[in-house]
mmJSON file of the N, C-alpha and C atoms, coordinates in Angstrom:
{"data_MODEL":{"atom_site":{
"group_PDB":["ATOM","ATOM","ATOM","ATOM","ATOM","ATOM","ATOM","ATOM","ATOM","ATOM","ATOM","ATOM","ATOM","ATOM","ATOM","ATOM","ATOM","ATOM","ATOM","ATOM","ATOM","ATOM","ATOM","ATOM","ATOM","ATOM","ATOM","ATOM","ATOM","ATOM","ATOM","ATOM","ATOM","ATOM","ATOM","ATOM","ATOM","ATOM","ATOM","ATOM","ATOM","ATOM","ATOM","ATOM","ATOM","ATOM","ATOM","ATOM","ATOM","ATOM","ATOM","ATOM","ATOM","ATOM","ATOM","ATOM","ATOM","ATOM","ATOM","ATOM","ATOM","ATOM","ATOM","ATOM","ATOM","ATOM","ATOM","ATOM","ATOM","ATOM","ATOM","ATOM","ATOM","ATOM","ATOM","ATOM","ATOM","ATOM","ATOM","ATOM","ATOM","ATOM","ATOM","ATOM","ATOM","ATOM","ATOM","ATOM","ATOM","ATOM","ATOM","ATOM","ATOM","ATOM","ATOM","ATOM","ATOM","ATOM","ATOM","ATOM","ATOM","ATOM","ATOM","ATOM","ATOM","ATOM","ATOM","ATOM","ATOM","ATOM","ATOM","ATOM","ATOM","ATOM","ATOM","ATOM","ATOM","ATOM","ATOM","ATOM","ATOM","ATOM","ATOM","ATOM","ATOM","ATOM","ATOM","ATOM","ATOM","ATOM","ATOM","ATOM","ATOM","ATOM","ATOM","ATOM","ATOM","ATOM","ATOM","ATOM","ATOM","ATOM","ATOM","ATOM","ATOM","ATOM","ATOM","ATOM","ATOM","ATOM","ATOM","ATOM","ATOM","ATOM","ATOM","ATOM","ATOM","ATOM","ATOM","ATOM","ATOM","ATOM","ATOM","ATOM","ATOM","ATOM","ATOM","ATOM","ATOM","ATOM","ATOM","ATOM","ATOM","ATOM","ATOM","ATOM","ATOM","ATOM","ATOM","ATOM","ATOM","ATOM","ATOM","ATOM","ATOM","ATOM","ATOM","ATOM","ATOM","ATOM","ATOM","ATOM"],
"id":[1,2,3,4,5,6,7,8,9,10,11,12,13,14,15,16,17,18,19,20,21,22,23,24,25,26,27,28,29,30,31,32,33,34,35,36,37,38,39,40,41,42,43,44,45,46,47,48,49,50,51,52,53,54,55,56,57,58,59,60,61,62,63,64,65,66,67,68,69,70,71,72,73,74,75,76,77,78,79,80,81,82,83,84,85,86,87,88,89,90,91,92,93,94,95,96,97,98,99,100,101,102,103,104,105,106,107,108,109,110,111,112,113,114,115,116,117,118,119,120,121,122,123,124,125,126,127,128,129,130,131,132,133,134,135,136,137,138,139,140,141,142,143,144,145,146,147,148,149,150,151,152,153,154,155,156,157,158,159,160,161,162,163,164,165,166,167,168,169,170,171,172,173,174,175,176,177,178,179,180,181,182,183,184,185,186,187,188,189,190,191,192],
"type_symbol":["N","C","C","N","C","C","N","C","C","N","C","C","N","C","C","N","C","C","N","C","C","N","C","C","N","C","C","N","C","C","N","C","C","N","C","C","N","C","C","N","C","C","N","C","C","N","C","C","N","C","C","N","C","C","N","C","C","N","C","C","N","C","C","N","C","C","N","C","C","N","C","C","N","C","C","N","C","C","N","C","C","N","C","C","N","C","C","N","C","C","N","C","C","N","C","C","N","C","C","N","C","C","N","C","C","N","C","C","N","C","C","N","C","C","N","C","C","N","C","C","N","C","C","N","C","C","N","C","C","N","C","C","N","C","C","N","C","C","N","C","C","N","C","C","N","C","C","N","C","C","N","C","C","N","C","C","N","C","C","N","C","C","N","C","C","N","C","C","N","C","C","N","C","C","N","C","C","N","C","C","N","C","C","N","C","C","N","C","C","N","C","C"],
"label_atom_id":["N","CA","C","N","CA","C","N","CA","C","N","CA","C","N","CA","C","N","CA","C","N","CA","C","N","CA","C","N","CA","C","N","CA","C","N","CA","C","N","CA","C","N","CA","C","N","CA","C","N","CA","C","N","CA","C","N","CA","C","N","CA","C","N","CA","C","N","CA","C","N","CA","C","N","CA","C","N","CA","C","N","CA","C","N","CA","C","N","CA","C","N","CA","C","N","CA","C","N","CA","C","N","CA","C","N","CA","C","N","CA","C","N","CA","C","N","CA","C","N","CA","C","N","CA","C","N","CA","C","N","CA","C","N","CA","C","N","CA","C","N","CA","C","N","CA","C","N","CA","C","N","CA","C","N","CA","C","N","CA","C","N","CA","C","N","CA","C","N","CA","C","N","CA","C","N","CA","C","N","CA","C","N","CA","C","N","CA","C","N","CA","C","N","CA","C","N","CA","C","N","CA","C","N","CA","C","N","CA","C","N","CA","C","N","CA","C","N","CA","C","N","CA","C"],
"label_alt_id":[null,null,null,null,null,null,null,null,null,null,null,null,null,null,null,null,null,null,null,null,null,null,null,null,null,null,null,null,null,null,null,null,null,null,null,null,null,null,null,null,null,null,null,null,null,null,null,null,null,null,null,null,null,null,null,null,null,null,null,null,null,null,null,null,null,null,null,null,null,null,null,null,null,null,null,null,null,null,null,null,null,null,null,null,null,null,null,null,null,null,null,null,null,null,null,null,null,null,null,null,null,null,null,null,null,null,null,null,null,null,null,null,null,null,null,null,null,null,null,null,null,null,null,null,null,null,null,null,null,null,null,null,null,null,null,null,null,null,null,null,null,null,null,null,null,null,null,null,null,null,null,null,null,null,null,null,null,null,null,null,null,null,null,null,null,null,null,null,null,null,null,null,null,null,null,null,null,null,null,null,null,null,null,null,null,null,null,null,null,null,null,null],
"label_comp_id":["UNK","UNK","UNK","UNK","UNK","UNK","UNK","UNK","UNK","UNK","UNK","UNK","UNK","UNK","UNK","UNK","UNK","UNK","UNK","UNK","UNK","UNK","UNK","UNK","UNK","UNK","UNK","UNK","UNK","UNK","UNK","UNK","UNK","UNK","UNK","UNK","UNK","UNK","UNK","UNK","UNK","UNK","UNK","UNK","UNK","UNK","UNK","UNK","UNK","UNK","UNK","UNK","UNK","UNK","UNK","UNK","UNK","UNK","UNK","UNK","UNK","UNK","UNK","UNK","UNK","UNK","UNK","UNK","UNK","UNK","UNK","UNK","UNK","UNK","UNK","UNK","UNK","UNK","UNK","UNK","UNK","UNK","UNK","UNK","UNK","UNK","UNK","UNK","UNK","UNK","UNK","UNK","UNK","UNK","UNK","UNK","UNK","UNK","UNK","UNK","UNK","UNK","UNK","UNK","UNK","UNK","UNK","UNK","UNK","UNK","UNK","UNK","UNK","UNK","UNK","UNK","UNK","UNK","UNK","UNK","UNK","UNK","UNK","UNK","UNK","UNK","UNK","UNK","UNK","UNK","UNK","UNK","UNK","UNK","UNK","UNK","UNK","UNK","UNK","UNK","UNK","UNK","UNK","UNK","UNK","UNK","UNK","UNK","UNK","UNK","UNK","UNK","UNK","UNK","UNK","UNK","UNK","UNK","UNK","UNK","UNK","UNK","UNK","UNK","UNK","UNK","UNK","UNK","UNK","UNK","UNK","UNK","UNK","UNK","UNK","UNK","UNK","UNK","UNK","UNK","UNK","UNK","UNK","UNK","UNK","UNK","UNK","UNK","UNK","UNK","UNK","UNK"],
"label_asym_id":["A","A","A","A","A","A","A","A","A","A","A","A","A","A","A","A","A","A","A","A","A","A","A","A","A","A","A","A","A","A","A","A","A","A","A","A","A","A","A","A","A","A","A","A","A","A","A","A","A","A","A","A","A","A","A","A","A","A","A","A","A","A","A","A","A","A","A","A","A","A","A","A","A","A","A","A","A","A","A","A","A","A","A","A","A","A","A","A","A","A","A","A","A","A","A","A","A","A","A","A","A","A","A","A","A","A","A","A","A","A","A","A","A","A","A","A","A","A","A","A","A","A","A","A","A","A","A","A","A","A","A","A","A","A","A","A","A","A","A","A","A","A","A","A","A","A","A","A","A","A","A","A","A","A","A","A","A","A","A","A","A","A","A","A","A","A","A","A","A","A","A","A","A","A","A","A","A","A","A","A","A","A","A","A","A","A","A","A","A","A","A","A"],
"label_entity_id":["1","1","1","1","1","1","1","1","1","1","1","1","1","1","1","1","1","1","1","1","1","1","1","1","1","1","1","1","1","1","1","1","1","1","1","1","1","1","1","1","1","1","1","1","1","1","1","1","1","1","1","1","1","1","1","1","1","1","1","1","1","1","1","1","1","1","1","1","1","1","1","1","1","1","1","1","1","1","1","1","1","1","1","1","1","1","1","1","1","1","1","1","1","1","1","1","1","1","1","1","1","1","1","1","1","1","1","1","1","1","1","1","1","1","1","1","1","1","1","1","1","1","1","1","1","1","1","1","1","1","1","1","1","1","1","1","1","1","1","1","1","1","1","1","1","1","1","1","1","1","1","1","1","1","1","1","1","1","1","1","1","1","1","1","1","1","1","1","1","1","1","1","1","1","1","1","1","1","1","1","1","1","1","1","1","1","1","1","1","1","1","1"],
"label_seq_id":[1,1,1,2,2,2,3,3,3,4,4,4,5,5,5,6,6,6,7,7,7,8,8,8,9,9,9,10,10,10,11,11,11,12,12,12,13,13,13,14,14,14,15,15,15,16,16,16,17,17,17,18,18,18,19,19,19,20,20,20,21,21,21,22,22,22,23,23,23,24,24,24,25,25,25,26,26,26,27,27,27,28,28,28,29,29,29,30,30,30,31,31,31,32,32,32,33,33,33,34,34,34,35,35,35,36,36,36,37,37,37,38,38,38,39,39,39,40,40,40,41,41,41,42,42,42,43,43,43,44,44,44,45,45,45,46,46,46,47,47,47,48,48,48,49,49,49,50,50,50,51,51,51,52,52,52,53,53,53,54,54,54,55,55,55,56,56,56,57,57,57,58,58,58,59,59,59,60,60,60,61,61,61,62,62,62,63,63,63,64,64,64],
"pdbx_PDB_ins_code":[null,null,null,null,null,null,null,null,null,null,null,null,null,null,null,null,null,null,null,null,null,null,null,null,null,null,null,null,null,null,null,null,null,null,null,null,null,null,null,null,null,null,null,null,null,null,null,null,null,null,null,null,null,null,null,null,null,null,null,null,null,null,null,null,null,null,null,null,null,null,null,null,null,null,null,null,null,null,null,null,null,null,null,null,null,null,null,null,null,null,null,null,null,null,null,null,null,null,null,null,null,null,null,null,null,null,null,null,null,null,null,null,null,null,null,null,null,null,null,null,null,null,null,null,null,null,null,null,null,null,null,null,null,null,null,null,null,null,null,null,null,null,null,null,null,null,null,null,null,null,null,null,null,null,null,null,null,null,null,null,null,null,null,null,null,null,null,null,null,null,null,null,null,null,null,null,null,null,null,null,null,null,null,null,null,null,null,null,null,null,null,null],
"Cartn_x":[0.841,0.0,0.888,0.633,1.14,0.405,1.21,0.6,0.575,-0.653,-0.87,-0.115,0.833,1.51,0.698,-0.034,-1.251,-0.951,0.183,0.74,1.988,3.328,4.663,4.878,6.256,7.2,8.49,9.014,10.013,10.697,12.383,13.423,14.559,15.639,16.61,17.561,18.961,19.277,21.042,22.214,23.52,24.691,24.702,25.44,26.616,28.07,29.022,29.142,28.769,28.825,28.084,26.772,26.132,24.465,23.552,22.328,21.153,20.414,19.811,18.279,17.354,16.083,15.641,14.743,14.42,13.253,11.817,10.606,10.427,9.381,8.851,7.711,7.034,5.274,4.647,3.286,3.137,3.851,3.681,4.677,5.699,6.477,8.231,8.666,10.257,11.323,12.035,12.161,13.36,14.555,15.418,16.228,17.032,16.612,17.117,17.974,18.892,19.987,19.538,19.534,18.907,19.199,17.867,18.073,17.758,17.962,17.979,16.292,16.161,14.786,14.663,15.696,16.184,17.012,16.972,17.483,17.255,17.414,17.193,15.462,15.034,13.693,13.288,12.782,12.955,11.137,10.582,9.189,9.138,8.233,8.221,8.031,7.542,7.163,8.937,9.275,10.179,11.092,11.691,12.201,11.718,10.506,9.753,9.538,10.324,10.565,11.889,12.304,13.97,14.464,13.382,13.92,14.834,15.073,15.26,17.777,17.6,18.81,19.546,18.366,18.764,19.516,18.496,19.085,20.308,20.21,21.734,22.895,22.704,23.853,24.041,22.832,22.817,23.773,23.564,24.204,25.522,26.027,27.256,28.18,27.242,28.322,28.573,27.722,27.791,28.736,28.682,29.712,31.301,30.873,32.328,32.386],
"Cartn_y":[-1.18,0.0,1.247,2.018,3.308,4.766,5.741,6.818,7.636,8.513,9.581,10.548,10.905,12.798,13.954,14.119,15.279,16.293,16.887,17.68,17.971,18.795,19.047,18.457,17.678,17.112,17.784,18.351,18.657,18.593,18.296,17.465,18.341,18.481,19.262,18.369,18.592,17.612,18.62,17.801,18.265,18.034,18.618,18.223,18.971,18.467,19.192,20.094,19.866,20.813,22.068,21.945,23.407,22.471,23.482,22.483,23.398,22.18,22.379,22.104,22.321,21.815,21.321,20.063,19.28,19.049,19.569,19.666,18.083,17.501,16.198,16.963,17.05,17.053,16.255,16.653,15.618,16.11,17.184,17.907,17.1,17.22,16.712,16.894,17.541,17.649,18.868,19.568,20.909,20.703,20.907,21.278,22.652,23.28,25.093,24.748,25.464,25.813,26.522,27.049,26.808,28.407,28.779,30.792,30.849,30.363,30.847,30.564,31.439,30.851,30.035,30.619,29.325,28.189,27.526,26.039,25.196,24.011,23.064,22.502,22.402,21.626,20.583,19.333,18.275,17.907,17.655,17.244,15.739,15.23,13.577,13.557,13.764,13.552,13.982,14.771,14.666,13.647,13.097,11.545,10.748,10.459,8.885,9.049,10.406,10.526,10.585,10.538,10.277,11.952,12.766,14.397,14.904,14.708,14.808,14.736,13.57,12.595,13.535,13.603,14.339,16.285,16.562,18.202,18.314,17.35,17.041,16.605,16.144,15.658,16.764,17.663,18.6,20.096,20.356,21.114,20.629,19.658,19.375,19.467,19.193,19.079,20.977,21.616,23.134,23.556,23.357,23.789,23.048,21.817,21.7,21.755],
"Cartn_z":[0.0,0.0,0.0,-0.633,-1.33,-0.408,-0.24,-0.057,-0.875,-1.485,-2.385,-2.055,-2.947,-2.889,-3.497,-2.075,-2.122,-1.838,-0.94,-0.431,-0.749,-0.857,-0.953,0.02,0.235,1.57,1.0,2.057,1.928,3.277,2.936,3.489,3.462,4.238,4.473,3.917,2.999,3.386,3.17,3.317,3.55,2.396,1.195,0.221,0.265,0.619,0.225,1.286,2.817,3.553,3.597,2.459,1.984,2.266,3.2,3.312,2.537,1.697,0.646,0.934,1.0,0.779,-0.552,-0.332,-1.034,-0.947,-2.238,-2.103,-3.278,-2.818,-3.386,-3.596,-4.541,-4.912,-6.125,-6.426,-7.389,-8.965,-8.795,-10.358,-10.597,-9.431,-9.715,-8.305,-8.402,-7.171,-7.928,-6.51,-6.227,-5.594,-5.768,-4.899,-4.546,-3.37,-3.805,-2.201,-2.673,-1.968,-0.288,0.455,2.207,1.792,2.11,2.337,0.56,-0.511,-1.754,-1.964,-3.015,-4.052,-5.232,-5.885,-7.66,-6.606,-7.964,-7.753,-9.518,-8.923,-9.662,-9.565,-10.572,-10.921,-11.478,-11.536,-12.233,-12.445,-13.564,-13.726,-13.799,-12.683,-13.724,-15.162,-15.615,-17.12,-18.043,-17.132,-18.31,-17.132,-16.731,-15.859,-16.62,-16.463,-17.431,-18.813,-19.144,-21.059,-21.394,-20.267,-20.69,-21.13,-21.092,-21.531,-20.488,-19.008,-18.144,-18.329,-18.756,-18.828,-20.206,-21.326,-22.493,-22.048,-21.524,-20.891,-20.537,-19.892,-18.778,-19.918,-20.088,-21.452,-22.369,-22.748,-23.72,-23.025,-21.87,-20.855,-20.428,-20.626,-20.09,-21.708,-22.254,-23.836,-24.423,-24.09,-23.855,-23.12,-21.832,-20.871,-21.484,-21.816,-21.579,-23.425],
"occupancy":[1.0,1.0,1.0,1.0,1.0,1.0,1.0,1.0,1.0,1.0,1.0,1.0,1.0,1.0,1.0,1.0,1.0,1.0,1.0,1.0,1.0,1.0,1.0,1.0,1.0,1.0,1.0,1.0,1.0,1.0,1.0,1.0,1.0,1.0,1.0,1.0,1.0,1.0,1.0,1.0,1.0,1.0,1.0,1.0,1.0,1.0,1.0,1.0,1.0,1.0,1.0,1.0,1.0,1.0,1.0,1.0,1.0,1.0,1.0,1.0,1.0,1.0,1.0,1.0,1.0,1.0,1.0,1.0,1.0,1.0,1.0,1.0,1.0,1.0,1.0,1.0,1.0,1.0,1.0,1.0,1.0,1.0,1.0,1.0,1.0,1.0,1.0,1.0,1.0,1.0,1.0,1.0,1.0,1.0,1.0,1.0,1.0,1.0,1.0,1.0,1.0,1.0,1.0,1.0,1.0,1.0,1.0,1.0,1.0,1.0,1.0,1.0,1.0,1.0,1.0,1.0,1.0,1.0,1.0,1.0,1.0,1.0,1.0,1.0,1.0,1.0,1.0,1.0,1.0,1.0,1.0,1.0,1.0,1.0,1.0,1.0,1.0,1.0,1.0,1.0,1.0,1.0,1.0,1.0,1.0,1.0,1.0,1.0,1.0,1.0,1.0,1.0,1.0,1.0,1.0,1.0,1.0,1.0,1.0,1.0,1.0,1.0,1.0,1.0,1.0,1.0,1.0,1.0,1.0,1.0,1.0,1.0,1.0,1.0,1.0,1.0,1.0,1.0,1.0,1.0,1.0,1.0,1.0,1.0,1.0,1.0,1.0,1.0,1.0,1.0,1.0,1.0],
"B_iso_or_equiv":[0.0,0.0,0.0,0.0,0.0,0.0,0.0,0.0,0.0,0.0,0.0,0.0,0.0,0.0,0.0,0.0,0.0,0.0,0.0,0.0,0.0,0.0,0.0,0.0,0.0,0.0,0.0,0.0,0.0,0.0,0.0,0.0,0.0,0.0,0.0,0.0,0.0,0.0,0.0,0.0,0.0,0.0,0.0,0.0,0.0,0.0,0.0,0.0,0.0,0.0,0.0,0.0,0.0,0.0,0.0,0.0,0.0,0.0,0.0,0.0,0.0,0.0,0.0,0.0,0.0,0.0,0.0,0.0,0.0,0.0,0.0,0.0,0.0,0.0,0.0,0.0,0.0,0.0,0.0,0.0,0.0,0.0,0.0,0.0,0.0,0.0,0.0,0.0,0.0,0.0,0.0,0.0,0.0,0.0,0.0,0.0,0.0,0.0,0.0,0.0,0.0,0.0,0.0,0.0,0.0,0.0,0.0,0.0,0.0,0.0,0.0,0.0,0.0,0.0,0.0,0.0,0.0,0.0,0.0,0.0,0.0,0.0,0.0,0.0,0.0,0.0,0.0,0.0,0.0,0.0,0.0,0.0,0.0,0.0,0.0,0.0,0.0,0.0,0.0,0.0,0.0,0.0,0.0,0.0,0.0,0.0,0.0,0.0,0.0,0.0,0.0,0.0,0.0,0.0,0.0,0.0,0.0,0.0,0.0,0.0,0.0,0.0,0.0,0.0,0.0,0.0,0.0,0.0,0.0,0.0,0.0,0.0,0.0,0.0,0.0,0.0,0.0,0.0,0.0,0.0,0.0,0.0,0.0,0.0,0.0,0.0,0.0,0.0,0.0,0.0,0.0,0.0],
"pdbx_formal_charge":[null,null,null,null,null,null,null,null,null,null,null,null,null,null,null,null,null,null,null,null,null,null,null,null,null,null,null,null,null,null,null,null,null,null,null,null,null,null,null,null,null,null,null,null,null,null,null,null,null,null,null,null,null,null,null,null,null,null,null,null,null,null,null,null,null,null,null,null,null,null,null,null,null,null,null,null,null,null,null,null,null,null,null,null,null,null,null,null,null,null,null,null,null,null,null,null,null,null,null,null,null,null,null,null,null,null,null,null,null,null,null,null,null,null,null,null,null,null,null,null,null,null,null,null,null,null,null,null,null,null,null,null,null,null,null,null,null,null,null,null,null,null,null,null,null,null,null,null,null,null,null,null,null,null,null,null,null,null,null,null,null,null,null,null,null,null,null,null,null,null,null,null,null,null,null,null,null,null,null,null,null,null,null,null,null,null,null,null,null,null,null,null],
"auth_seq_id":[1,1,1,2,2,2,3,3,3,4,4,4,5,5,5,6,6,6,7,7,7,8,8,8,9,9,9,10,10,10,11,11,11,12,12,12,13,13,13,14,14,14,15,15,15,16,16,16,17,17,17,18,18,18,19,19,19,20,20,20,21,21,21,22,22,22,23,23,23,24,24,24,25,25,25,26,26,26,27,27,27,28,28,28,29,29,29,30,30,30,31,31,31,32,32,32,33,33,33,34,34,34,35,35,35,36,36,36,37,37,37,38,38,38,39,39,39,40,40,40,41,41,41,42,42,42,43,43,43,44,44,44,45,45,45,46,46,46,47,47,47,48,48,48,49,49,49,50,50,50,51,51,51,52,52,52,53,53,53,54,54,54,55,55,55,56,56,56,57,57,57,58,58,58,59,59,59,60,60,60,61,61,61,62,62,62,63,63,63,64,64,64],
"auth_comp_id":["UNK","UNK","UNK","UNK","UNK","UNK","UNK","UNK","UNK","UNK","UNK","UNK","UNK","UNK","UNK","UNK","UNK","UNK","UNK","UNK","UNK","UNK","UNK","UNK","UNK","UNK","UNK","UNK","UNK","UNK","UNK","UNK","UNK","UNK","UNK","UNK","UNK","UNK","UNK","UNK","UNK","UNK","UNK","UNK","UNK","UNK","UNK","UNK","UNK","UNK","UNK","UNK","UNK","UNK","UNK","UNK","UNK","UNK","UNK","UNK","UNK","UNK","UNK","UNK","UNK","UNK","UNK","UNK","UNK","UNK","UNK","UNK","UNK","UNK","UNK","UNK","UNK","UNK","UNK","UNK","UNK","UNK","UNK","UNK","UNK","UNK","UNK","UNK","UNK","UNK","UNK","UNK","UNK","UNK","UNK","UNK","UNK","UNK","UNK","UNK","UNK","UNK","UNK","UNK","UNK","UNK","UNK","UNK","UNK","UNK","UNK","UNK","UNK","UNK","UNK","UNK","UNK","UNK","UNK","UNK","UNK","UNK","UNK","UNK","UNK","UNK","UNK","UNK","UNK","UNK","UNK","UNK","UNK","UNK","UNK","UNK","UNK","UNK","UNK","UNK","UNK","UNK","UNK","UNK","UNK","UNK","UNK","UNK","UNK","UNK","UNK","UNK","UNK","UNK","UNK","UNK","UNK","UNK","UNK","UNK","UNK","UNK","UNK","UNK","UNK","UNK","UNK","UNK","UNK","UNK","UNK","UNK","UNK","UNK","UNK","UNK","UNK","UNK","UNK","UNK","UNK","UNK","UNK","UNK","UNK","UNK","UNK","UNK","UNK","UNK","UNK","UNK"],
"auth_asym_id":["A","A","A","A","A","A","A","A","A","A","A","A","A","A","A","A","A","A","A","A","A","A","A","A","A","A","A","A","A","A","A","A","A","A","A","A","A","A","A","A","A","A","A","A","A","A","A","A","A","A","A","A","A","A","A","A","A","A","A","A","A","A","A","A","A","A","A","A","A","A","A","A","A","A","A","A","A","A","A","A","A","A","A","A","A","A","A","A","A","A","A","A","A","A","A","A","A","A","A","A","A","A","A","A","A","A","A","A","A","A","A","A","A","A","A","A","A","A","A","A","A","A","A","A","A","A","A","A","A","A","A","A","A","A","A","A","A","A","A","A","A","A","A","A","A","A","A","A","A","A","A","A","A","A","A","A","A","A","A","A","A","A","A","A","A","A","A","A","A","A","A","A","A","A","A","A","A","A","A","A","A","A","A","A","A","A","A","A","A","A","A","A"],
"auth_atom_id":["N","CA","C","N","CA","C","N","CA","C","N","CA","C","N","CA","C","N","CA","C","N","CA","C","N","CA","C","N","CA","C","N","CA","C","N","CA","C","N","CA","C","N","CA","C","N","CA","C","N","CA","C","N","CA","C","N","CA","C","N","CA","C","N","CA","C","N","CA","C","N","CA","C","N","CA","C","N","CA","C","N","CA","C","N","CA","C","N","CA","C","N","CA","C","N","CA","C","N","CA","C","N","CA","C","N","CA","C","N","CA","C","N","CA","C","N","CA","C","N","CA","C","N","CA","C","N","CA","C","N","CA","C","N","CA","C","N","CA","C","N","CA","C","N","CA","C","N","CA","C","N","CA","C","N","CA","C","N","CA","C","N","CA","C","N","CA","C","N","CA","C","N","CA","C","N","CA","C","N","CA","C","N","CA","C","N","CA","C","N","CA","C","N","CA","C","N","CA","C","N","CA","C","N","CA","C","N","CA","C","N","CA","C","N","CA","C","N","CA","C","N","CA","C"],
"pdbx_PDB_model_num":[1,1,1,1,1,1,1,1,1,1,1,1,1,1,1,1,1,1,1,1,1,1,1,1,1,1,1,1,1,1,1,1,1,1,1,1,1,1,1,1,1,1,1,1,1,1,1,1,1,1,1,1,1,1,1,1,1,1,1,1,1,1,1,1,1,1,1,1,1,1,1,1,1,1,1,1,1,1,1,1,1,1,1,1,1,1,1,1,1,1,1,1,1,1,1,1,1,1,1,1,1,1,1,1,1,1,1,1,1,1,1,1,1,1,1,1,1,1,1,1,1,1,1,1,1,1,1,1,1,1,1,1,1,1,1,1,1,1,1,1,1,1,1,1,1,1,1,1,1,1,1,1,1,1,1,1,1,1,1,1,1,1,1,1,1,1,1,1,1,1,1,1,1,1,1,1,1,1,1,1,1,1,1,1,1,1,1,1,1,1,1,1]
}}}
């Protein structure tokens, strides 16, 4: 048995010595930096389309 994500949960968590909040909802997941407003955003739909994996690859081949 499963619980419905009806609500945002969000989680503190400690990356790199820098602590970040971490929102779960039904959209997707955040992660914004502790005191900041931007961050990172992730939609399911783009996770279970694989668009998600593509960005990331498309952004790293840019940068570098």
């Amino acid at each position: 048995m499963t619980t419905r994500l009806d609500k945002p949960l969000r989680r503190e968590i400690a990356i790199e010595d820098r602590a970040y909040t971490l929102t779960i909802d039904a959209v997707g997941l955040k992660l914004v930096e502790k005191g900041h407003r931007k961050g990172h955003a992730l939609r399911w739909t783009d996770i279970v389309n694989g668009d998600a994996a593509l960005n990331a690859a498309l952004s790293a081949s840019i940068a570098g």
